[in-house]
Every structure is written in structure tokens, then in C-alpha cells.
mmCIF file of the N, C-alpha and C atoms, coordinates in Angstrom:
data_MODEL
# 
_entry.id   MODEL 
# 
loop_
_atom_site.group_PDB 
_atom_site.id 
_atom_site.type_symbol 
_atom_site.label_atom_id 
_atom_site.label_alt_id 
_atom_site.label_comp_id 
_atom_site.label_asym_id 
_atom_site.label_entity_id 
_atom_site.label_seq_id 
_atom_site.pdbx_PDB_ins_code 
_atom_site.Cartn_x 
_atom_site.Cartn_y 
_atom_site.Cartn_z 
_atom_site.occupancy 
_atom_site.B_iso_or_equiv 
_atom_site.pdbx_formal_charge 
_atom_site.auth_seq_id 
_atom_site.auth_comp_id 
_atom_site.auth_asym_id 
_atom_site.auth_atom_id 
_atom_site.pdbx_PDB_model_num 
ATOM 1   N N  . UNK A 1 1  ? -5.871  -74.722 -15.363 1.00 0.00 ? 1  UNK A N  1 
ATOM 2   C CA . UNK A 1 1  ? -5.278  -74.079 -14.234 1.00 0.00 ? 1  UNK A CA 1 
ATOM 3   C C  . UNK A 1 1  ? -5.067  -72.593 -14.484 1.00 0.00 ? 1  UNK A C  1 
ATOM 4   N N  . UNK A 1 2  ? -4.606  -72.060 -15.358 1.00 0.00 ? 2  UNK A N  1 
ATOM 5   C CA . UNK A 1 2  ? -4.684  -70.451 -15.973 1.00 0.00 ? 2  UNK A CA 1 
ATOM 6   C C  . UNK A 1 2  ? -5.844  -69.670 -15.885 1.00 0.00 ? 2  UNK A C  1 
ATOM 7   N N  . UNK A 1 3  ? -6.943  -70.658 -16.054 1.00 0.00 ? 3  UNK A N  1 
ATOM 8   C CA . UNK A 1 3  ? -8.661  -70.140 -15.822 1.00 0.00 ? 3  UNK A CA 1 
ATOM 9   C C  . UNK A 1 3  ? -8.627  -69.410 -14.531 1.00 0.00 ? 3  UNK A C  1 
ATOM 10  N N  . UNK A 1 4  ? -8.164  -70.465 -13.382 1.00 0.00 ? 4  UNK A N  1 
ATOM 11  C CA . UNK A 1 4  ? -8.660  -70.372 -11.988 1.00 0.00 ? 4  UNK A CA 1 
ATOM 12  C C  . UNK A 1 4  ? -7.369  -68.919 -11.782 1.00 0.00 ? 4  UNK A C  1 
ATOM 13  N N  . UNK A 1 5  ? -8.492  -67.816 -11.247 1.00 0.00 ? 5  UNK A N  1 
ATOM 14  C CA . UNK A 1 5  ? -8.168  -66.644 -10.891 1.00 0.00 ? 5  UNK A CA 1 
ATOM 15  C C  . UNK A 1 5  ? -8.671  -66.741 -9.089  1.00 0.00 ? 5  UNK A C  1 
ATOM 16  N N  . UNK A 1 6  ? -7.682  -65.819 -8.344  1.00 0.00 ? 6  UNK A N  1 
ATOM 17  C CA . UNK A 1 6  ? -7.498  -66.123 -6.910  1.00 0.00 ? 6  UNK A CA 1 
ATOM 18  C C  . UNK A 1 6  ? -7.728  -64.776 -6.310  1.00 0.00 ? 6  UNK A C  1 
ATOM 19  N N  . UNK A 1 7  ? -8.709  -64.154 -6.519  1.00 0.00 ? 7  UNK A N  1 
ATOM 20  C CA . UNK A 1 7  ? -8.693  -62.295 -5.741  1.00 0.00 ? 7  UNK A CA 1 
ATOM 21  C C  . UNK A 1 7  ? -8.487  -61.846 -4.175  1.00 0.00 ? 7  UNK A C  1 
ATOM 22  N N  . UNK A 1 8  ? -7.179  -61.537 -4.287  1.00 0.00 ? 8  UNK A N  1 
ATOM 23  C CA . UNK A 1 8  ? -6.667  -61.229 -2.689  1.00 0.00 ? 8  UNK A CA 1 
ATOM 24  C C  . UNK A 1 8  ? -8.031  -59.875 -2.182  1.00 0.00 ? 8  UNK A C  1 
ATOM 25  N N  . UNK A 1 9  ? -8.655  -60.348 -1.298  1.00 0.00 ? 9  UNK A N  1 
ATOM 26  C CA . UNK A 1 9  ? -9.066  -58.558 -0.255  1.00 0.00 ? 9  UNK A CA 1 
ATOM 27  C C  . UNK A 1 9  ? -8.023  -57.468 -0.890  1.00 0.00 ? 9  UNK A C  1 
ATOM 28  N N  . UNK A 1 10 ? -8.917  -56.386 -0.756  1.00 0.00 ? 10 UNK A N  1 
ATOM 29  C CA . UNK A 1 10 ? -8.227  -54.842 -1.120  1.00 0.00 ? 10 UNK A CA 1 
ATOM 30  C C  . UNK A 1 10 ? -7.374  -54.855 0.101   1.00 0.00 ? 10 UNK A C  1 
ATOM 31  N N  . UNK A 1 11 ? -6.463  -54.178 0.429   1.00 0.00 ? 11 UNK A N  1 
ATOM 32  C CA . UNK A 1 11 ? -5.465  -53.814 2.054   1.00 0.00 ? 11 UNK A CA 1 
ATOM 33  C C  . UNK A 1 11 ? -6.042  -52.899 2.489   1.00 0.00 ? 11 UNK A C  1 
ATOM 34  N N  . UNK A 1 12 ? -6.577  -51.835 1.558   1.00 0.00 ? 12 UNK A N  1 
ATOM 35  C CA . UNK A 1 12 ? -6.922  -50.096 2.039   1.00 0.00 ? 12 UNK A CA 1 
ATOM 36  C C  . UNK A 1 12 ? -8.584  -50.389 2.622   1.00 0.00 ? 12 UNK A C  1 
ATOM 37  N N  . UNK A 1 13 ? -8.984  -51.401 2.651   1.00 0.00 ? 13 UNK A N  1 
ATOM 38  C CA . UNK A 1 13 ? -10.425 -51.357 3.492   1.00 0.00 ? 13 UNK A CA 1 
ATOM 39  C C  . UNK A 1 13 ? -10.635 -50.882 4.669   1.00 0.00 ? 13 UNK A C  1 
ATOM 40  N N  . UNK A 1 14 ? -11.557 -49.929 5.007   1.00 0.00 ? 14 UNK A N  1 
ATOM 41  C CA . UNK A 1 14 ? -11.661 -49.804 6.519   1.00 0.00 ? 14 UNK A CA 1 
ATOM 42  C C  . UNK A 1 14 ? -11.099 -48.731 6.836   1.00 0.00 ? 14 UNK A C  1 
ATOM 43  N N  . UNK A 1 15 ? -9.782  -48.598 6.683   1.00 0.00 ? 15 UNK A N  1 
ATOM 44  C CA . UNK A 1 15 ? -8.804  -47.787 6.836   1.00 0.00 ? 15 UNK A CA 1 
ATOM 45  C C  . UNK A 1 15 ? -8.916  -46.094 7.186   1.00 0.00 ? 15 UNK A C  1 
ATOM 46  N N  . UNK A 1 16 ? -8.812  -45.354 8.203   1.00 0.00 ? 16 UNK A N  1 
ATOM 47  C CA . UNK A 1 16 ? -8.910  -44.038 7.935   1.00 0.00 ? 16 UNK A CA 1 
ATOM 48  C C  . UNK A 1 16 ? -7.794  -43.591 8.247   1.00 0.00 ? 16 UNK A C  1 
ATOM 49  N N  . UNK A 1 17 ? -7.784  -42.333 7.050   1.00 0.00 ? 17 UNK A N  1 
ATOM 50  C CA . UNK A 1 17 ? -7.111  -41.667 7.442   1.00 0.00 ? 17 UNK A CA 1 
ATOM 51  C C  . UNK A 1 17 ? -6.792  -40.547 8.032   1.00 0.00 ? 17 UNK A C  1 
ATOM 52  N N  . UNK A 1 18 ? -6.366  -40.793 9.218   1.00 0.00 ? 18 UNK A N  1 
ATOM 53  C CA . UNK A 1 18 ? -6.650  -39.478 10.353  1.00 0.00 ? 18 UNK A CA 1 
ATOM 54  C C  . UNK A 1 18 ? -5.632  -38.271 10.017  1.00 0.00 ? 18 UNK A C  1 
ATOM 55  N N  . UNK A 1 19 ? -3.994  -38.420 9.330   1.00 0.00 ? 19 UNK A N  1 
ATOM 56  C CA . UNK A 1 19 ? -3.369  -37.126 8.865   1.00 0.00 ? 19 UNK A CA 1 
ATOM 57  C C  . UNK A 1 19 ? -3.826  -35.854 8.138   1.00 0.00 ? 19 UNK A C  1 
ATOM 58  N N  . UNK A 1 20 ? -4.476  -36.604 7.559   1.00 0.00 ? 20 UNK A N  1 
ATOM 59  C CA . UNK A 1 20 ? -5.573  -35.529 6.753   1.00 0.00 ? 20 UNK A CA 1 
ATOM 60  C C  . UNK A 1 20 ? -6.699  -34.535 7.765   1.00 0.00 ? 20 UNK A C  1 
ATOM 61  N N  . UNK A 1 21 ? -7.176  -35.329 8.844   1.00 0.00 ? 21 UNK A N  1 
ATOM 62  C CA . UNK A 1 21 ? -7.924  -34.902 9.767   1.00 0.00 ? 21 UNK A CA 1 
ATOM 63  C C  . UNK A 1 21 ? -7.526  -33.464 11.027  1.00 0.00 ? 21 UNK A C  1 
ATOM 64  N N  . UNK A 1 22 ? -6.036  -33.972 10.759  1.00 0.00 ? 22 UNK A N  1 
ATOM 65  C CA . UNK A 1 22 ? -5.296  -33.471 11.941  1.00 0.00 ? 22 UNK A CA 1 
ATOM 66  C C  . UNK A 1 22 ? -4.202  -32.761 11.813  1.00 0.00 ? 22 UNK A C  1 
ATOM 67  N N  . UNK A 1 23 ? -4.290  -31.454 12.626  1.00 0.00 ? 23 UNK A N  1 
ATOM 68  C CA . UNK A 1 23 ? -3.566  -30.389 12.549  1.00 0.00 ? 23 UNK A CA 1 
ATOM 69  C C  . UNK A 1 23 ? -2.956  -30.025 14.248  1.00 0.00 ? 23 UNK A C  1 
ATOM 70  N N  . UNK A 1 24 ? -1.825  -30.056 13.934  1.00 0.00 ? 24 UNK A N  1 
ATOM 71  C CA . UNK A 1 24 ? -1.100  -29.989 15.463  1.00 0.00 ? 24 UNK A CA 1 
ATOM 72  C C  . UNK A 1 24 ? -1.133  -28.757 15.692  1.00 0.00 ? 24 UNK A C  1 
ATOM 73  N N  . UNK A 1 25 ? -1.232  -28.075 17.084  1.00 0.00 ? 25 UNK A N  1 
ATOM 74  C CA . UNK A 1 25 ? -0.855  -26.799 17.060  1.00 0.00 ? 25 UNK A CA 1 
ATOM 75  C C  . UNK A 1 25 ? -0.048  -25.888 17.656  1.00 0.00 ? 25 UNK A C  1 
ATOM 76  N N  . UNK A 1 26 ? 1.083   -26.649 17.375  1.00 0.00 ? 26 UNK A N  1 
ATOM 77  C CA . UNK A 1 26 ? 2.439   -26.664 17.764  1.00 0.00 ? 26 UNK A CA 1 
ATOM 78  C C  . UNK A 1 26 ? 3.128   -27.132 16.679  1.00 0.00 ? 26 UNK A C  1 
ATOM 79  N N  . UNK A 1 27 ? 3.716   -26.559 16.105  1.00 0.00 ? 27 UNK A N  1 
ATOM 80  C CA . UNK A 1 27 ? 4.586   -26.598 14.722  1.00 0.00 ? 27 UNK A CA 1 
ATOM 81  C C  . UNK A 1 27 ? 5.774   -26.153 14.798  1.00 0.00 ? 27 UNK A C  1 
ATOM 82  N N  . UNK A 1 28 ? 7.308   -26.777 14.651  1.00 0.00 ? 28 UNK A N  1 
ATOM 83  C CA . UNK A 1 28 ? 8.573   -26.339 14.897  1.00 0.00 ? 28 UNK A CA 1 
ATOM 84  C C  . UNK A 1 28 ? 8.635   -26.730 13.509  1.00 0.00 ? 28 UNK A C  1 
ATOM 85  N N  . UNK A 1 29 ? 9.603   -25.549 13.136  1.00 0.00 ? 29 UNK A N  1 
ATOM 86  C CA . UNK A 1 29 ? 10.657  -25.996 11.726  1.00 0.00 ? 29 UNK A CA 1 
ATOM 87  C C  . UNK A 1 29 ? 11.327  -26.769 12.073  1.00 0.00 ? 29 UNK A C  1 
ATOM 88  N N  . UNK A 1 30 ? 11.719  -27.454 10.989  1.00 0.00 ? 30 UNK A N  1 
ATOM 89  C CA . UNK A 1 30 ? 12.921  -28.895 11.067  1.00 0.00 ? 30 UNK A CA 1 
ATOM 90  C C  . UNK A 1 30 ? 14.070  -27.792 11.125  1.00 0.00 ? 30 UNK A C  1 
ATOM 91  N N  . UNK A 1 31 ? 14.898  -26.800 10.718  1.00 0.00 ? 31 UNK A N  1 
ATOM 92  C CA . UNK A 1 31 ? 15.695  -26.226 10.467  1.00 0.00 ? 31 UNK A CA 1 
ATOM 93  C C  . UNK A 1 31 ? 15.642  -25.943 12.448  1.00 0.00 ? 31 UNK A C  1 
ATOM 94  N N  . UNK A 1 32 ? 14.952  -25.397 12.797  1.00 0.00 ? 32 UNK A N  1 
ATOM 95  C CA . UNK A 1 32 ? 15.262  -24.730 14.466  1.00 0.00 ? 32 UNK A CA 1 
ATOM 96  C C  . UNK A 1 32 ? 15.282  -26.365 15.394  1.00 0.00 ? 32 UNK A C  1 
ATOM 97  N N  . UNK A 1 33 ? 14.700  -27.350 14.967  1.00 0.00 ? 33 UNK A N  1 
ATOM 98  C CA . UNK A 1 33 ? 14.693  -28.367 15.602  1.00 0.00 ? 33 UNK A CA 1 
ATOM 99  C C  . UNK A 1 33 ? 15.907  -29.096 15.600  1.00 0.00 ? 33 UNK A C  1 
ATOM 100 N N  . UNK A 1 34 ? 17.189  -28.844 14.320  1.00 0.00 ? 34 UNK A N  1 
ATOM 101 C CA . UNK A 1 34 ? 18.538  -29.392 14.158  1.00 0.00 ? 34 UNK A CA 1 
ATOM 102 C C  . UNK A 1 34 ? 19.152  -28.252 14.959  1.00 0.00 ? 34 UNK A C  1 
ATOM 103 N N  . UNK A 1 35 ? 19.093  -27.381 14.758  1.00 0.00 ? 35 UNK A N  1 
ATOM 104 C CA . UNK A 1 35 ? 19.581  -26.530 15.692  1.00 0.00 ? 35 UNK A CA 1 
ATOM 105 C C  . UNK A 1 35 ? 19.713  -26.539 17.051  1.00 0.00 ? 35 UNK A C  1 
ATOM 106 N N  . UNK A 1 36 ? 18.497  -27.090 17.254  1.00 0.00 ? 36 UNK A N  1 
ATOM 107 C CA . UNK A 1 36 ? 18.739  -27.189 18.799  1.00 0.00 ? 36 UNK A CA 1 
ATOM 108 C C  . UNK A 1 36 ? 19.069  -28.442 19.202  1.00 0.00 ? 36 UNK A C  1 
ATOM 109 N N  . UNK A 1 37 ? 19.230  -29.551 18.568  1.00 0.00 ? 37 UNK A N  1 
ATOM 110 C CA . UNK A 1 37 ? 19.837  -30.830 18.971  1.00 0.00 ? 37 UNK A CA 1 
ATOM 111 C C  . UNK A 1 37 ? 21.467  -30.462 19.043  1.00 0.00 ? 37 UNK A C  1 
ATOM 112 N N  . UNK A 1 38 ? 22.216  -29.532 17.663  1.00 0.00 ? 38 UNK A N  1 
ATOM 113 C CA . UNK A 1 38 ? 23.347  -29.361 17.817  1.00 0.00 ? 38 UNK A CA 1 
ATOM 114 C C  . UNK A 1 38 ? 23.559  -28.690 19.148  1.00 0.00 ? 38 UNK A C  1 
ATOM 115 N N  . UNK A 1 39 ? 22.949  -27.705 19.319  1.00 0.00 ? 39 UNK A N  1 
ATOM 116 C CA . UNK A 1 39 ? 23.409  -26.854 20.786  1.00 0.00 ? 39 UNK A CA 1 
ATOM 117 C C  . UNK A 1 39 ? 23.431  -27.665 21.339  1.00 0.00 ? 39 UNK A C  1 
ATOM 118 N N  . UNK A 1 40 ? 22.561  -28.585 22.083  1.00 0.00 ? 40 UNK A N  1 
ATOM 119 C CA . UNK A 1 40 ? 22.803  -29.497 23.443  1.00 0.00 ? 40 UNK A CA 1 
ATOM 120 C C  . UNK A 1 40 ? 23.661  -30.101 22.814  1.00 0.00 ? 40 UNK A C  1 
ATOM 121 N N  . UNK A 1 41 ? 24.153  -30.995 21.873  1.00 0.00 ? 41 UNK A N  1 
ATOM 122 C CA . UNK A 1 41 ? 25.389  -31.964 21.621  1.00 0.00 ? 41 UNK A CA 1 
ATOM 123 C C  . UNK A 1 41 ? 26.657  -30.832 22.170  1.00 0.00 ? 41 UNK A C  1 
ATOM 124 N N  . UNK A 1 42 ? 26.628  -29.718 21.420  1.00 0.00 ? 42 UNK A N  1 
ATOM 125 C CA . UNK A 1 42 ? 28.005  -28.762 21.862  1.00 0.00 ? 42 UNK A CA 1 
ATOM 126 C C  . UNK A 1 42 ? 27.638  -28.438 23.747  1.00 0.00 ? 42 UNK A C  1 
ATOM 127 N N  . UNK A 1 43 ? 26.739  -28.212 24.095  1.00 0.00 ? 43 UNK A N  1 
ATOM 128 C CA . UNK A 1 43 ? 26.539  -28.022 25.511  1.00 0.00 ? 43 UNK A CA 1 
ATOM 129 C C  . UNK A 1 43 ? 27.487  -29.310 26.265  1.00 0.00 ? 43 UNK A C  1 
ATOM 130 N N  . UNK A 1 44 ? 26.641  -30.606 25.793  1.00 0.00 ? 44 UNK A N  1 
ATOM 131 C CA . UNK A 1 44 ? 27.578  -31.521 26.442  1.00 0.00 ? 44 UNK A CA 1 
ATOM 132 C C  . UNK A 1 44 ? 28.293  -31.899 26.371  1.00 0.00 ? 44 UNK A C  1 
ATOM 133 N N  . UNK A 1 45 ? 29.247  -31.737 25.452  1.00 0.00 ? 45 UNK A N  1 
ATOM 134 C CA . UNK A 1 45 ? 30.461  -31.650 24.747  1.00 0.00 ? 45 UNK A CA 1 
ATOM 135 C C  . UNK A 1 45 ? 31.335  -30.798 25.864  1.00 0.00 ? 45 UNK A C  1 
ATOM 136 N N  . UNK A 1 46 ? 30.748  -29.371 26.316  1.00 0.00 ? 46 UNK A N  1 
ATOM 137 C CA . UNK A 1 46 ? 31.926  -28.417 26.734  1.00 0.00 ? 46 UNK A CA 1 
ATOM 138 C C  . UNK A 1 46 ? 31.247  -29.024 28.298  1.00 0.00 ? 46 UNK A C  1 
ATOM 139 N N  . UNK A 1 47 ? 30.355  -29.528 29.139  1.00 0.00 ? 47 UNK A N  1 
ATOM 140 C CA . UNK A 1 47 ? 29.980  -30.183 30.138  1.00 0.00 ? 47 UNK A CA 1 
ATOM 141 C C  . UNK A 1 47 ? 31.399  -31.157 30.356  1.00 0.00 ? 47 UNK A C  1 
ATOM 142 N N  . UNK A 1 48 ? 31.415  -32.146 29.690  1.00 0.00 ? 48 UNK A N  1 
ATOM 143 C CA . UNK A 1 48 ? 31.943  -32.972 29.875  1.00 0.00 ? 48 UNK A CA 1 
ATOM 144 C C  . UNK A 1 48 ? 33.433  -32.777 29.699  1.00 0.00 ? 48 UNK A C  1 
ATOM 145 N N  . UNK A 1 49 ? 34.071  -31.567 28.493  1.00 0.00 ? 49 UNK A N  1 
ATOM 146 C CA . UNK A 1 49 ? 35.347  -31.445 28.701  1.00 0.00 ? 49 UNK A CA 1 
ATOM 147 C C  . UNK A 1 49 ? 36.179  -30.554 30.021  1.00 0.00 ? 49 UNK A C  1 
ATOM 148 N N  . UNK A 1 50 ? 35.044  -29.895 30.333  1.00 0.00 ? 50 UNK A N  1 
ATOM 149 C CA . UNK A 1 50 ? 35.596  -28.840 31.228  1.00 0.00 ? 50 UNK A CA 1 
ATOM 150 C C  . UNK A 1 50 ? 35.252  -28.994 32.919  1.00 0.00 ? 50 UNK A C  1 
ATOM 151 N N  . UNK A 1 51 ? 33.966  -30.066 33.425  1.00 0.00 ? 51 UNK A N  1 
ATOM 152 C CA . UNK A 1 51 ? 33.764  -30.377 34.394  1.00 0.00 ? 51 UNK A CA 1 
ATOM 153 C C  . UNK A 1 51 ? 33.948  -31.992 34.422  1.00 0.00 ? 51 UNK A C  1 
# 
């Protein structure tokens, strides 16, 4: 029973990878992108306390 060996398929067959391929061209920093989630949180923050 130790003899008998069982070879699973590779996973990565077939597979492409398109990140490598692809370049957006539209690029935001993560730093201006937290930034601007905080502003709208404080926007609706003073929305909601004051109206």
C-alpha cells in the first residue's frame, strides 16, 4: 500500500494571468482614496447633525 502513489492534476493549468497583462488608466493613491471616504463620513455626520 506505500508503493501505490496517487498524483493529484497541477491547479495552475490553463490558467492566465491577466494582472500582469493589465494596466488601468486611472490610478488613485490609497492615501487620497481614505481621504476622501473620511470627508463624506464627516460630510454626513454634519448632514445629519445639523439638518
Amino acid at each position: 500500500m506505500a508503493n501505490e502513489k496517487i498524483q493529484m492534476p497541477s491547479s495552475g493549468g490553463g490558467l492566465i494571468r491577466y494582472f500582469d497583462e493589465y494596466k488601468s488608466k486611472i490610478s488613485i493613491k490609497p492615501m487620497y482614496f481614505i481621504i476622501f471616504i473620511v470627508l463624506v463620513i464627516i460630510f454626513e455626520f454634519v448632514l445629519y447633525k445639523f439638518f
